[in-house]
mmCIF file of the N, C-alpha and C atoms, coordinates in Angstrom:
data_MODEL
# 
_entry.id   MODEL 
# 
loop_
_atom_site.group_PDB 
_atom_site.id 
_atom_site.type_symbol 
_atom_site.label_atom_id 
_atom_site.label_alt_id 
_atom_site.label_comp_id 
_atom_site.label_asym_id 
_atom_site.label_entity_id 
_atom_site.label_seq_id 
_atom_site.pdbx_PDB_ins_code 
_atom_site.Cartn_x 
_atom_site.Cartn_y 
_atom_site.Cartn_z 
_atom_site.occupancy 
_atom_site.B_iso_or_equiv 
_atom_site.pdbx_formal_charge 
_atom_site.auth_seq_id 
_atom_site.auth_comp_id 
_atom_site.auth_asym_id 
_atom_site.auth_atom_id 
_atom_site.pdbx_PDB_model_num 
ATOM 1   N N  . UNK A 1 1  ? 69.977 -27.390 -37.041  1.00 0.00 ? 1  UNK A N  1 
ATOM 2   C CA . UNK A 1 1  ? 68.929 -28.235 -36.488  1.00 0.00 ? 1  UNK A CA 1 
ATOM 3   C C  . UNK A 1 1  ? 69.456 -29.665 -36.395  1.00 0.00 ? 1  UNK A C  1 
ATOM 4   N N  . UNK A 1 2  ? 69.510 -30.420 -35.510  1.00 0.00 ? 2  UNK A N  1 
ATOM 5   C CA . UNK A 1 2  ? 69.673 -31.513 -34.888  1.00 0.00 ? 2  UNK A CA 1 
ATOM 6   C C  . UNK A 1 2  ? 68.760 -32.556 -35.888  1.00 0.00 ? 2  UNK A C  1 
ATOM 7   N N  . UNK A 1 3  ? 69.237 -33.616 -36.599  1.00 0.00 ? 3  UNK A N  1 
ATOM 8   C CA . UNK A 1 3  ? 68.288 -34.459 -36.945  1.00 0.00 ? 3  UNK A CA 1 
ATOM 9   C C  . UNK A 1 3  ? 67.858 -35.299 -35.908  1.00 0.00 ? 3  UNK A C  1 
ATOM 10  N N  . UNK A 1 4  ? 66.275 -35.737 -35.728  1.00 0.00 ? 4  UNK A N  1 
ATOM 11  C CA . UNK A 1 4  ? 65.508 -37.120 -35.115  1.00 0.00 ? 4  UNK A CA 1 
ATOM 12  C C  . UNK A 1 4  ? 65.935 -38.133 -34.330  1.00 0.00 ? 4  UNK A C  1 
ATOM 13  N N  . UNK A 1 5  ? 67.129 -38.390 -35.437  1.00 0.00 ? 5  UNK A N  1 
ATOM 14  C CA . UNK A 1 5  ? 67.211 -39.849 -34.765  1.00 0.00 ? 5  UNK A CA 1 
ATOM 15  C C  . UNK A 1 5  ? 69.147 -39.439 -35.312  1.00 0.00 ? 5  UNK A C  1 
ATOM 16  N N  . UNK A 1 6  ? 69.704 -38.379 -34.671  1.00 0.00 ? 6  UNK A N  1 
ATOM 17  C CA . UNK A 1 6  ? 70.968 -38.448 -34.584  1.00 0.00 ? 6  UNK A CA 1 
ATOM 18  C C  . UNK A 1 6  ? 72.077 -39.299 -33.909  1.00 0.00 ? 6  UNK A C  1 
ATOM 19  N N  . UNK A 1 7  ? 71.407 -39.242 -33.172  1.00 0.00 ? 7  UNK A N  1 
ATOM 20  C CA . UNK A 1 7  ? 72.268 -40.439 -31.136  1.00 0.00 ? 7  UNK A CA 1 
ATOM 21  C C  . UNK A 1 7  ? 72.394 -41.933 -31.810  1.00 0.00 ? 7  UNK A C  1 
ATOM 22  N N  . UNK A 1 8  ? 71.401 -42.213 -33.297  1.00 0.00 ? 8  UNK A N  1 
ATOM 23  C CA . UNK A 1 8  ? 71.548 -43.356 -33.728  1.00 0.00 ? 8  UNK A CA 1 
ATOM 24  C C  . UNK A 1 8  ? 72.821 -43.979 -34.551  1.00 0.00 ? 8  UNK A C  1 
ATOM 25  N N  . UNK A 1 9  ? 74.189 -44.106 -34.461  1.00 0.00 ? 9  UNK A N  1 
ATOM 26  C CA . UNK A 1 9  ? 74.916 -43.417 -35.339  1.00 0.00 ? 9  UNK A CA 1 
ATOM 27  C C  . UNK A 1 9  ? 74.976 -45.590 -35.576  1.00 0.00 ? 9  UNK A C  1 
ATOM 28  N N  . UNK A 1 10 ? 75.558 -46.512 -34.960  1.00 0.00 ? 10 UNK A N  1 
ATOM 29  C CA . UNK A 1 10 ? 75.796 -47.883 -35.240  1.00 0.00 ? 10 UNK A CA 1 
ATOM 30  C C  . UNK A 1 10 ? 74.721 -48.275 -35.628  1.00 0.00 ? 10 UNK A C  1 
ATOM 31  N N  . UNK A 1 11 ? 75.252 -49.549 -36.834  1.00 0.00 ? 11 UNK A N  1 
ATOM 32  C CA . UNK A 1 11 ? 74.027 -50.846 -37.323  1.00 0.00 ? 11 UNK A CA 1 
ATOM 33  C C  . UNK A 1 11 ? 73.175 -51.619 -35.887  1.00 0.00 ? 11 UNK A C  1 
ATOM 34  N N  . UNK A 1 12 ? 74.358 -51.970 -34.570  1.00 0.00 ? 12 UNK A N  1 
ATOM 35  C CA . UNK A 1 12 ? 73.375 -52.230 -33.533  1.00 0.00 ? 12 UNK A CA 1 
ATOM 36  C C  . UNK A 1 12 ? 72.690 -51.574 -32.784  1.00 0.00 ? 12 UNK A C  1 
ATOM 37  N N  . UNK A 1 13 ? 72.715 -50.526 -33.030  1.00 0.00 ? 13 UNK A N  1 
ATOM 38  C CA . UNK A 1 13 ? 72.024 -49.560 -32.389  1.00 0.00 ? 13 UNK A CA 1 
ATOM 39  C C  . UNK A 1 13 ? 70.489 -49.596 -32.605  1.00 0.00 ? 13 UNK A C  1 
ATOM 40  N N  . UNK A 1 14 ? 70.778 -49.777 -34.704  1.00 0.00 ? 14 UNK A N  1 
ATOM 41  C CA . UNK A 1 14 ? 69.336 -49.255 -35.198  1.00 0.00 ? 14 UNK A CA 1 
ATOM 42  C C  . UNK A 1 14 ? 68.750 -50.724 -35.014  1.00 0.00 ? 14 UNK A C  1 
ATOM 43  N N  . UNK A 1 15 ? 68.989 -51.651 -34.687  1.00 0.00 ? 15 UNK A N  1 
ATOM 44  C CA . UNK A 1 15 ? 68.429 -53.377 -34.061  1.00 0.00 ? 15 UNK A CA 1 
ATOM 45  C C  . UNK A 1 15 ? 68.196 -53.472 -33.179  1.00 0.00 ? 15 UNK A C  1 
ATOM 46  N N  . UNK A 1 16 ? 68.997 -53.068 -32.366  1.00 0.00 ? 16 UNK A N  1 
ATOM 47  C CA . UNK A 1 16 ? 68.062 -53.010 -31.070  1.00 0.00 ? 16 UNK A CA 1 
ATOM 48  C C  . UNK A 1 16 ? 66.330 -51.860 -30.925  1.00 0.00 ? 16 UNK A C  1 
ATOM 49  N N  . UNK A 1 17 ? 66.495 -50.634 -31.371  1.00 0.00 ? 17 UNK A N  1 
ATOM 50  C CA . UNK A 1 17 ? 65.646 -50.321 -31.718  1.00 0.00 ? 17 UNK A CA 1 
ATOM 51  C C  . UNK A 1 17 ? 64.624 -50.268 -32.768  1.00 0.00 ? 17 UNK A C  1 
ATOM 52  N N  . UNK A 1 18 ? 64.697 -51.601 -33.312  1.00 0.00 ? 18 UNK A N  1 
ATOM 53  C CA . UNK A 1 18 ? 64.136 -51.919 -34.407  1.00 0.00 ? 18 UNK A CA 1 
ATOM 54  C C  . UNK A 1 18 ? 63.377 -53.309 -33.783  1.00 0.00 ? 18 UNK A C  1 
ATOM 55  N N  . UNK A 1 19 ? 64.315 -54.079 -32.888  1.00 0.00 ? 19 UNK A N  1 
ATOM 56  C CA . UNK A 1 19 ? 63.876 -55.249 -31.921  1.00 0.00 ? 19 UNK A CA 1 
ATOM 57  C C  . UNK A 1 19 ? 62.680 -54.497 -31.056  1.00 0.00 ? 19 UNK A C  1 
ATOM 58  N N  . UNK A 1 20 ? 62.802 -53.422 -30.461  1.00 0.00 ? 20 UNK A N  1 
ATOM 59  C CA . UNK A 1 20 ? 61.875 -52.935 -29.416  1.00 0.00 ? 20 UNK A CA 1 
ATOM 60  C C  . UNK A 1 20 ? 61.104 -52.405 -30.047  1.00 0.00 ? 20 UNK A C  1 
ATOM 61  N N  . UNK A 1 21 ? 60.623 -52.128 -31.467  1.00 0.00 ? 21 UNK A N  1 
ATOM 62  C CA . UNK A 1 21 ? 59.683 -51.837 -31.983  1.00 0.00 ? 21 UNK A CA 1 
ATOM 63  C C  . UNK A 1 21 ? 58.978 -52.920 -32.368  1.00 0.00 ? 21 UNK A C  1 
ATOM 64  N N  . UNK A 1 22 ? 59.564 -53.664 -33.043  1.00 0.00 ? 22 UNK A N  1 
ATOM 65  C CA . UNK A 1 22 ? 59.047 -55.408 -33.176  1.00 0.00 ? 22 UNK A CA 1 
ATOM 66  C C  . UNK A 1 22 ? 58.079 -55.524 -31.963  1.00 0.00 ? 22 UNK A C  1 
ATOM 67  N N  . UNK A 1 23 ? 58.517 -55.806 -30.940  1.00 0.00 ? 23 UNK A N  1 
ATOM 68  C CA . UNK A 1 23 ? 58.436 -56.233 -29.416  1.00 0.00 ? 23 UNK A CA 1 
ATOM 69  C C  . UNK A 1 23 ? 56.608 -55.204 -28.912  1.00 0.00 ? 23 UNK A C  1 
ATOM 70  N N  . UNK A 1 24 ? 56.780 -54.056 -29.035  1.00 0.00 ? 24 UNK A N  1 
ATOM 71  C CA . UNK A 1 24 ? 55.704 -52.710 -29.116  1.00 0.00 ? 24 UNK A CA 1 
ATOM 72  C C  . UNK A 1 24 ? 54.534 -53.308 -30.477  1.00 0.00 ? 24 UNK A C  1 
ATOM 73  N N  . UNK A 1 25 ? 54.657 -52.998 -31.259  1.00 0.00 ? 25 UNK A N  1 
ATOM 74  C CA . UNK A 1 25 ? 53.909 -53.338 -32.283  1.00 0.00 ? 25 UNK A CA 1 
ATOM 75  C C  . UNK A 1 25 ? 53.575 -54.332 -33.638  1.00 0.00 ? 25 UNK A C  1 
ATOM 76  N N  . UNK A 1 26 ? 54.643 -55.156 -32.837  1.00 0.00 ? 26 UNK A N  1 
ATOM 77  C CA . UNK A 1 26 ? 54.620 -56.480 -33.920  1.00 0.00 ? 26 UNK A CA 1 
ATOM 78  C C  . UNK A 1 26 ? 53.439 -56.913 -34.647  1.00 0.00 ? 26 UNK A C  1 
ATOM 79  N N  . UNK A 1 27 ? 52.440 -56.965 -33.110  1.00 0.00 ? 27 UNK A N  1 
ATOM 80  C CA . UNK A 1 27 ? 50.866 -57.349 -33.753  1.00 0.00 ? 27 UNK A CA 1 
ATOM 81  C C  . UNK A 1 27 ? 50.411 -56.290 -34.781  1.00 0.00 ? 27 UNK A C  1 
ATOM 82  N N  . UNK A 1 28 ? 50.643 -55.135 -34.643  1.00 0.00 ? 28 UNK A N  1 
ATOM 83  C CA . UNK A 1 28 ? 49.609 -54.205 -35.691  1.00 0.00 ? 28 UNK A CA 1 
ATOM 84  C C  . UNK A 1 28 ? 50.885 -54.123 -36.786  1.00 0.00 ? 28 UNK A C  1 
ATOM 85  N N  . UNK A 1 29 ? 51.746 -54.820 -37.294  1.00 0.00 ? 29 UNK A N  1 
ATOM 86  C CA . UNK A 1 29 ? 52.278 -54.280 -38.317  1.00 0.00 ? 29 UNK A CA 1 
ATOM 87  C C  . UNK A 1 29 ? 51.701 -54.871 -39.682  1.00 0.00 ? 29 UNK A C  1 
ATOM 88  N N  . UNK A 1 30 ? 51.373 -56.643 -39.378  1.00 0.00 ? 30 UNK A N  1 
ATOM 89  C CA . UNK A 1 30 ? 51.029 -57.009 -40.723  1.00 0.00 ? 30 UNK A CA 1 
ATOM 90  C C  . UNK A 1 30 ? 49.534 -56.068 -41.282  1.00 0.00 ? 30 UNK A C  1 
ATOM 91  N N  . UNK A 1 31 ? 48.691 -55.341 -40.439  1.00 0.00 ? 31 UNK A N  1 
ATOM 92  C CA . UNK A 1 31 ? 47.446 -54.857 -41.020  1.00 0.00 ? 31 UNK A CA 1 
ATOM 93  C C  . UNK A 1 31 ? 47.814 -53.509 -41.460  1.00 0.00 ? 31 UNK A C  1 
ATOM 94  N N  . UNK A 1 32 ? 48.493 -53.230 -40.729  1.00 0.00 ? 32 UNK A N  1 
ATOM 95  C CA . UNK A 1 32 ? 49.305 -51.684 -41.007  1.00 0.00 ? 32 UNK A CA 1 
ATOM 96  C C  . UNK A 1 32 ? 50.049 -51.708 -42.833  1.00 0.00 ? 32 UNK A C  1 
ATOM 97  N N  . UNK A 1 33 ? 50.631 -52.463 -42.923  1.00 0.00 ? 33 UNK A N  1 
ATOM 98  C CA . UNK A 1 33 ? 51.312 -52.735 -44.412  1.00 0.00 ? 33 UNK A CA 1 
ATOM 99  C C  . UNK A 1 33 ? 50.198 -53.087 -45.134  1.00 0.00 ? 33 UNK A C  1 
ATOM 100 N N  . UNK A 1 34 ? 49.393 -53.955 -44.869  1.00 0.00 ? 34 UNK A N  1 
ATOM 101 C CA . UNK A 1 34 ? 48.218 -54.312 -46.001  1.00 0.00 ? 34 UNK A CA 1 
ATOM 102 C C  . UNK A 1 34 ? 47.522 -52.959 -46.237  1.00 0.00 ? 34 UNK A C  1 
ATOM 103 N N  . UNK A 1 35 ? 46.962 -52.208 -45.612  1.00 0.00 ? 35 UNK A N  1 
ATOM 104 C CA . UNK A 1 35 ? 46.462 -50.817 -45.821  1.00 0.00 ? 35 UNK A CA 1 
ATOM 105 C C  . UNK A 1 35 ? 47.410 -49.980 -46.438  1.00 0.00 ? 35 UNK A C  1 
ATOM 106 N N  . UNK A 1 36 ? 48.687 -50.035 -46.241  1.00 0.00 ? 36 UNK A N  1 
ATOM 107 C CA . UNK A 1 36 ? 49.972 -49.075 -46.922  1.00 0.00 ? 36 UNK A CA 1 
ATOM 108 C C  . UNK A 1 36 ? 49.743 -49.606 -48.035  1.00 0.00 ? 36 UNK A C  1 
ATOM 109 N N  . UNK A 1 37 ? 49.977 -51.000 -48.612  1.00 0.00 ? 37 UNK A N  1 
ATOM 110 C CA . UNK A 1 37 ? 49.518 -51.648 -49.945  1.00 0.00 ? 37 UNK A CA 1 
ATOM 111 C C  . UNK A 1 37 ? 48.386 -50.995 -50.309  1.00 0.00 ? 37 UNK A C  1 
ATOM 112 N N  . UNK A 1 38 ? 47.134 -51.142 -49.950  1.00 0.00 ? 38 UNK A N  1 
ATOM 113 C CA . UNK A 1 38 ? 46.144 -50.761 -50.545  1.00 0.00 ? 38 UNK A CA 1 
ATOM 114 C C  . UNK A 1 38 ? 46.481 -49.322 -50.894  1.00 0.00 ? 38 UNK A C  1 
ATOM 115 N N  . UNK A 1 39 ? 46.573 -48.395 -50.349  1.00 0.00 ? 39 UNK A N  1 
ATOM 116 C CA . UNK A 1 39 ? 46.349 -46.999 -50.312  1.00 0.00 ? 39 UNK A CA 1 
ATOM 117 C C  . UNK A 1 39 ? 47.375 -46.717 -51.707  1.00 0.00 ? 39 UNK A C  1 
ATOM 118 N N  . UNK A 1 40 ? 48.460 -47.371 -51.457  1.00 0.00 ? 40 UNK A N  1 
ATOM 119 C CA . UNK A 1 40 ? 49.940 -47.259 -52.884  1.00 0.00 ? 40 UNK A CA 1 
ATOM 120 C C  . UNK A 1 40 ? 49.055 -47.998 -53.767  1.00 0.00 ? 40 UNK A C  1 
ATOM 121 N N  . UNK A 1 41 ? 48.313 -48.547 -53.677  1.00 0.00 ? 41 UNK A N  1 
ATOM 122 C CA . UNK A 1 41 ? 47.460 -49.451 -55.160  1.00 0.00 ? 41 UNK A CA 1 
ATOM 123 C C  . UNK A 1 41 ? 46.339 -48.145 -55.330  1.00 0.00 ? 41 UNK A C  1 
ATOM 124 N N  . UNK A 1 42 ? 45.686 -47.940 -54.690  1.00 0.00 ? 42 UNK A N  1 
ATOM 125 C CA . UNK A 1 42 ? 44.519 -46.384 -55.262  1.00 0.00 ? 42 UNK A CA 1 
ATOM 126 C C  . UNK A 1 42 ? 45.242 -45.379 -55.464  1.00 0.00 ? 42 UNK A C  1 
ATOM 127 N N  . UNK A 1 43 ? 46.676 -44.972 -55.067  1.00 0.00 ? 43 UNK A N  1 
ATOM 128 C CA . UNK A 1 43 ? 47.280 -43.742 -55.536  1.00 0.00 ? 43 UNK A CA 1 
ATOM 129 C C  . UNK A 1 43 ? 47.677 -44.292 -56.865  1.00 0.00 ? 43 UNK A C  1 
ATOM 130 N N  . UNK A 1 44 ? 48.067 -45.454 -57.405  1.00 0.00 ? 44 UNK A N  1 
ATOM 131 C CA . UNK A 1 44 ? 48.583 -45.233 -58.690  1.00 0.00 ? 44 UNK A CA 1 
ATOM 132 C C  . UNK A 1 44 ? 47.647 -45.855 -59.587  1.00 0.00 ? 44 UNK A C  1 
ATOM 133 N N  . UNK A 1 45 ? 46.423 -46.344 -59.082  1.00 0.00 ? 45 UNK A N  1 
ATOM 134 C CA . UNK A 1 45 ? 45.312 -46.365 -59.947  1.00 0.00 ? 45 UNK A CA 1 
ATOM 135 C C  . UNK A 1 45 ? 45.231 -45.078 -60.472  1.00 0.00 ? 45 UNK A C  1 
ATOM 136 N N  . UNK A 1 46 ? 45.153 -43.812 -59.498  1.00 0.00 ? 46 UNK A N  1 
ATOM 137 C CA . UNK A 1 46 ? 44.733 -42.550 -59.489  1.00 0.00 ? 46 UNK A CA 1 
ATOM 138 C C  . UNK A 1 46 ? 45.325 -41.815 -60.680  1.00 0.00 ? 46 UNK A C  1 
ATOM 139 N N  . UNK A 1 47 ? 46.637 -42.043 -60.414  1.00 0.00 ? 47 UNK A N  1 
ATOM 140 C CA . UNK A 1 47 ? 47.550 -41.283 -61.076  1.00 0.00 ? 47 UNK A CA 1 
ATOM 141 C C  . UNK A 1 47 ? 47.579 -42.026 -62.326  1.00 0.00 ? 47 UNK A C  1 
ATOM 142 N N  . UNK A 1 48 ? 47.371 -43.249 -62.975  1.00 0.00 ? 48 UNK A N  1 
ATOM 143 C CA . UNK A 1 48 ? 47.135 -43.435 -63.909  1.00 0.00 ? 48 UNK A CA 1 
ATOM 144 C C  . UNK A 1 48 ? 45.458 -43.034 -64.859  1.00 0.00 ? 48 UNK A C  1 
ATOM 145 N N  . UNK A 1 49 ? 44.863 -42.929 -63.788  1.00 0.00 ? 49 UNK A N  1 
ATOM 146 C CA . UNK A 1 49 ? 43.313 -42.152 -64.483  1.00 0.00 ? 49 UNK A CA 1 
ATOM 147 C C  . UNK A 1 49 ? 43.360 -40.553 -65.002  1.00 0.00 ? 49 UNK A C  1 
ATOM 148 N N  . UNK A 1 50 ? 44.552 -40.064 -63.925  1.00 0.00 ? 50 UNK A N  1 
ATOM 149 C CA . UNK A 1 50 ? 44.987 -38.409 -64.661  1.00 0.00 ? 50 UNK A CA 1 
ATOM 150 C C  . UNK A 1 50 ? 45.539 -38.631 -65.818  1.00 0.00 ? 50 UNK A C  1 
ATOM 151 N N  . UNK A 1 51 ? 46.192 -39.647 -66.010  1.00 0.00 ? 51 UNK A N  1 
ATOM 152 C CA . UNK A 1 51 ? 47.598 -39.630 -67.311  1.00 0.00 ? 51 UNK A CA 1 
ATOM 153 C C  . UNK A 1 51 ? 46.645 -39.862 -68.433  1.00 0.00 ? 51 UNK A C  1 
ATOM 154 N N  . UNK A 1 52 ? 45.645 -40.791 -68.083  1.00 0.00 ? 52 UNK A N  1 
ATOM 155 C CA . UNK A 1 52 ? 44.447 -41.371 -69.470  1.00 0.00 ? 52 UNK A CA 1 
ATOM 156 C C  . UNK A 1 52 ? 43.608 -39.995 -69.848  1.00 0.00 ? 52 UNK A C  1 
ATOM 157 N N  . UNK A 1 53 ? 43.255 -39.212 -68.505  1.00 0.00 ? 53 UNK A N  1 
ATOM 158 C CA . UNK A 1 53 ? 42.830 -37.643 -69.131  1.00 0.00 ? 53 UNK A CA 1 
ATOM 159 C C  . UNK A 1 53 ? 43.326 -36.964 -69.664  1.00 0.00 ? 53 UNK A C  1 
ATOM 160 N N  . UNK A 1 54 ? 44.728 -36.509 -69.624  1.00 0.00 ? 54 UNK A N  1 
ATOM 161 C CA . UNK A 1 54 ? 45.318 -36.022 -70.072  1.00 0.00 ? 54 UNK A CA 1 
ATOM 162 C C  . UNK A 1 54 ? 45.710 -36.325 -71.184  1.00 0.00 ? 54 UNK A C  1 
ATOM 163 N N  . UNK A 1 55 ? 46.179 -37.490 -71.567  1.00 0.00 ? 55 UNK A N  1 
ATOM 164 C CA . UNK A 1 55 ? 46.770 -38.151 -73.114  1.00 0.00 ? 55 UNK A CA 1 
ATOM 165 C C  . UNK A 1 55 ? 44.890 -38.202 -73.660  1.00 0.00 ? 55 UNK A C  1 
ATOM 166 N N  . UNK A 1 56 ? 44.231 -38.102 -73.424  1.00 0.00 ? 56 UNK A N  1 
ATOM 167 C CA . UNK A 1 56 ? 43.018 -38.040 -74.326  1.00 0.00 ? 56 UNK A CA 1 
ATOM 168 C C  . UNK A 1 56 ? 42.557 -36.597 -74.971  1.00 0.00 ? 56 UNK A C  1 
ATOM 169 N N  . UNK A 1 57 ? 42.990 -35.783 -73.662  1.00 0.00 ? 57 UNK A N  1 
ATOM 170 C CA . UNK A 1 57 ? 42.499 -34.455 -74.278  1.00 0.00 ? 57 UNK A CA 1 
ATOM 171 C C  . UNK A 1 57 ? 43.638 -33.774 -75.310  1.00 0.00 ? 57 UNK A C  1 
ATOM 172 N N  . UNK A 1 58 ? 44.741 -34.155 -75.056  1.00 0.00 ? 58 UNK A N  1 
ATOM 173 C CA . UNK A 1 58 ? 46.064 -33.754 -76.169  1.00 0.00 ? 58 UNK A CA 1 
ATOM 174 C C  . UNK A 1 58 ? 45.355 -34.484 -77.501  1.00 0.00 ? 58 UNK A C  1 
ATOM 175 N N  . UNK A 1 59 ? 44.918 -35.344 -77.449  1.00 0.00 ? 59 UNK A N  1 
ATOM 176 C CA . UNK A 1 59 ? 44.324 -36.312 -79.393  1.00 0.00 ? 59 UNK A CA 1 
ATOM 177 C C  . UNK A 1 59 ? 42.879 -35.534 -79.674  1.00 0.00 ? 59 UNK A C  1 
ATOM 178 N N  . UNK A 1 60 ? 43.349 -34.964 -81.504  1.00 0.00 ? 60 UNK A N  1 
ATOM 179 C CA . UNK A 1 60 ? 42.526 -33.968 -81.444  1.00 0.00 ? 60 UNK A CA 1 
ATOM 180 C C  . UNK A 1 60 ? 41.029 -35.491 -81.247  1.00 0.00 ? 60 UNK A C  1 
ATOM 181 N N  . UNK A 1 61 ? 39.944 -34.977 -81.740  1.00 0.00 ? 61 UNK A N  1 
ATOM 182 C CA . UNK A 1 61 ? 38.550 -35.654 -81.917  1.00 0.00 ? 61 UNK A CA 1 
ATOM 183 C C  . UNK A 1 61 ? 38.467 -36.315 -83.445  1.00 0.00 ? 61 UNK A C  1 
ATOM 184 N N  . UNK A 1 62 ? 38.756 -37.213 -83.415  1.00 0.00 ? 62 UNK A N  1 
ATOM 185 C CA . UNK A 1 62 ? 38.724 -37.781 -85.204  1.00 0.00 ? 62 UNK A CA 1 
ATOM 186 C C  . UNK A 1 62 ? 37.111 -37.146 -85.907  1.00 0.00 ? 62 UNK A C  1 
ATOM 187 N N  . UNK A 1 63 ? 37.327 -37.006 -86.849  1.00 0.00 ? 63 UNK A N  1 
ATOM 188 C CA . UNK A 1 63 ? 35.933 -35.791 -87.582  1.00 0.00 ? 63 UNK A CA 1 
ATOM 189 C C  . UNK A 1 63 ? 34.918 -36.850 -87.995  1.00 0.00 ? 63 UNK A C  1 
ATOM 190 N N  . UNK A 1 64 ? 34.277 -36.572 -87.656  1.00 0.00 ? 64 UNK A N  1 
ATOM 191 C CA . UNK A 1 64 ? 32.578 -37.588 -87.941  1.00 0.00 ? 64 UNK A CA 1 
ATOM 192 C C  . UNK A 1 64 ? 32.599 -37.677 -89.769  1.00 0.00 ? 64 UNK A C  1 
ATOM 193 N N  . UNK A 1 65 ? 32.167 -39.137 -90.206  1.00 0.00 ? 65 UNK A N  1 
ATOM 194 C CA . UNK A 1 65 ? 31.819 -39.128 -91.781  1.00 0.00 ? 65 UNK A CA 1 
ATOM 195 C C  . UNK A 1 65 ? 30.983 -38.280 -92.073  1.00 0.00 ? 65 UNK A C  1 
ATOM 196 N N  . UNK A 1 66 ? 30.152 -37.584 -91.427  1.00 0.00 ? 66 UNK A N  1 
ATOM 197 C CA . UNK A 1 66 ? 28.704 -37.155 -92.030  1.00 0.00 ? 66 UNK A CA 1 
ATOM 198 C C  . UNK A 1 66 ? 29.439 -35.394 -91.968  1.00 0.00 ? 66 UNK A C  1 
ATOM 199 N N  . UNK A 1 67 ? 29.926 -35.169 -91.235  1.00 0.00 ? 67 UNK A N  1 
ATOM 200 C CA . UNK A 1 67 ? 30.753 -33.444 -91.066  1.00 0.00 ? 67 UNK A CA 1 
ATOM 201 C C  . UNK A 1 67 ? 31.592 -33.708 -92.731  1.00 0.00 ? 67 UNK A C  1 
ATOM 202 N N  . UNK A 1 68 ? 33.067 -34.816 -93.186  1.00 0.00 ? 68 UNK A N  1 
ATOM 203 C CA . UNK A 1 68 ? 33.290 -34.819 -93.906  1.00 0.00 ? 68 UNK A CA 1 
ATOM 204 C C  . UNK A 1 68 ? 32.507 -34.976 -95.383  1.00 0.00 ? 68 UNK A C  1 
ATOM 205 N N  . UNK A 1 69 ? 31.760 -35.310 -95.492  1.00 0.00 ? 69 UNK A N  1 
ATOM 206 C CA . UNK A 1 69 ? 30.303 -35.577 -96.620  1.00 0.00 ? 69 UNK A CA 1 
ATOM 207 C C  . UNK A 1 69 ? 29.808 -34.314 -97.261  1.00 0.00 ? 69 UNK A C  1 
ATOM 208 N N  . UNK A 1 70 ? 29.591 -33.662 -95.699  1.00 0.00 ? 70 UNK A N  1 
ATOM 209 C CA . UNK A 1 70 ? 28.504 -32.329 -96.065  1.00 0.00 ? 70 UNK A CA 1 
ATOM 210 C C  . UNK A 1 70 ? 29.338 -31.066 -96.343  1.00 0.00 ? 70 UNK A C  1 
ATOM 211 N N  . UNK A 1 71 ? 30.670 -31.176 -96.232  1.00 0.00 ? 71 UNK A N  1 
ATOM 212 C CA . UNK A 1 71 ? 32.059 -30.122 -96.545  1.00 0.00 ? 71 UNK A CA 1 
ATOM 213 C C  . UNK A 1 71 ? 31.992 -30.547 -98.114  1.00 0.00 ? 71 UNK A C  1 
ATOM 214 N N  . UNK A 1 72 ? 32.618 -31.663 -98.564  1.00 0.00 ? 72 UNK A N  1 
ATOM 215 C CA . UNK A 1 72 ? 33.044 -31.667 -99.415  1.00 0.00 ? 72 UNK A CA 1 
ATOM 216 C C  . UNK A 1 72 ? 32.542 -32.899 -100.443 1.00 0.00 ? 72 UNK A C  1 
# 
């Protein structure tokens, strides 16, 4: 299988087509990245709210004074 962007093989190559993308969508890139930001900021909010579930349910439940009292 042929990679994508094979025909790209020089550094000026990938500038010039990096210039004509500039040129195409320059305007929508800064809102485009602020949303990529956001979205990478709620995925690792995310993934840090699994890790806090998880490391909570591994610690047993510390035992209530009144359970220890009425044992012993």
């Amino acid at each position: 299988m042929i990679p994508l962007f094979a025909f790209l093989t020089s550094p000026l190559e990938w500038i010039v087509v990096g210039f004509i993308a500039m040129l195409l969508f320059g305007n929508r890139l800064p809102s485009a990245m602020r949303s990529l930001g956001r979205g990478v900021t709620e995925f690792k909010k995310g993934i840090e709210g699994i890790e806090d579930d998880t490391d909570a349910s591994k610690k047993p439940e510390p035992k209530k004074i009144d359970e220890q009292v009425a044992k012993g």
